[in-house]
C-alpha positions as CSV (number, residue, x, y, z in Angstrom):
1,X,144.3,-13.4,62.5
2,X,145.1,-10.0,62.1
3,X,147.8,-10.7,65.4
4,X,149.4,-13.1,63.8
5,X,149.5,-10.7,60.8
6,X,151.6,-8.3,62.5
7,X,153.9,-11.0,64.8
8,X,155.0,-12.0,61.1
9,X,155.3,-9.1,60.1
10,X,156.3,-6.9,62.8
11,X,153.6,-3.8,62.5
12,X,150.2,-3.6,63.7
13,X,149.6,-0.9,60.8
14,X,150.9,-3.4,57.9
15,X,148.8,-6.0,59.4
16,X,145.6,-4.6,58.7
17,X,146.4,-3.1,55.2
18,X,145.0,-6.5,53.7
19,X,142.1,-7.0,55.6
20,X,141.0,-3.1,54.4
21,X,142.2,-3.5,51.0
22,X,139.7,-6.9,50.9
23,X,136.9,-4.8,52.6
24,X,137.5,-2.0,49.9
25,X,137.0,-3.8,47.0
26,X,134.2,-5.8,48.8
27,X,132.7,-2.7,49.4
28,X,133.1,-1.6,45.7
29,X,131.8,-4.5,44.5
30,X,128.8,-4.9,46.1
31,X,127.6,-1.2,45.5
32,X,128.1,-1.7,41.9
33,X,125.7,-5.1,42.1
34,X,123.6,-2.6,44.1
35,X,122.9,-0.6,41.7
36,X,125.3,2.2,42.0
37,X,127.1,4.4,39.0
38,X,130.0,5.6,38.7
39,X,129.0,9.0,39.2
40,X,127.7,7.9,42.6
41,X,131.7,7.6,43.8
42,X,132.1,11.3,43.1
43,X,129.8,12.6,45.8
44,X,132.6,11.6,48.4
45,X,134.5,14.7,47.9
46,X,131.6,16.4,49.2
47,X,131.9,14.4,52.5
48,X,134.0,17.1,55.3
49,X,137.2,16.3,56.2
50,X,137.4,16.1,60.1
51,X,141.5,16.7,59.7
């Protein structure tokens, strides 16, 4: 799917844009059923940057 994606559209890198942006807000979505605050998010600026 995601080769198609990117024959249509002519980028590997645009391809997969939608498939994260669904995972993101899959992801979001599921730790807020979970349980998780708000606050929770916040703790990822603590998380080293390897760049």
């Amino acid at each position: 799917m995601i080769s198609k994606s990117a024959q249509i559209l002519g980028s590997a890198p645009m391809a997969n844009l939608p498939f994260f942006a669904i995972a993101f807000v899959s992801s979001v979505i599921i730790a807020f059923s979970s349980g998780s605050r708000l606050a929770d998010f916040g703790k990822f600026t603590q998380i080293p940057r390897f760049f």
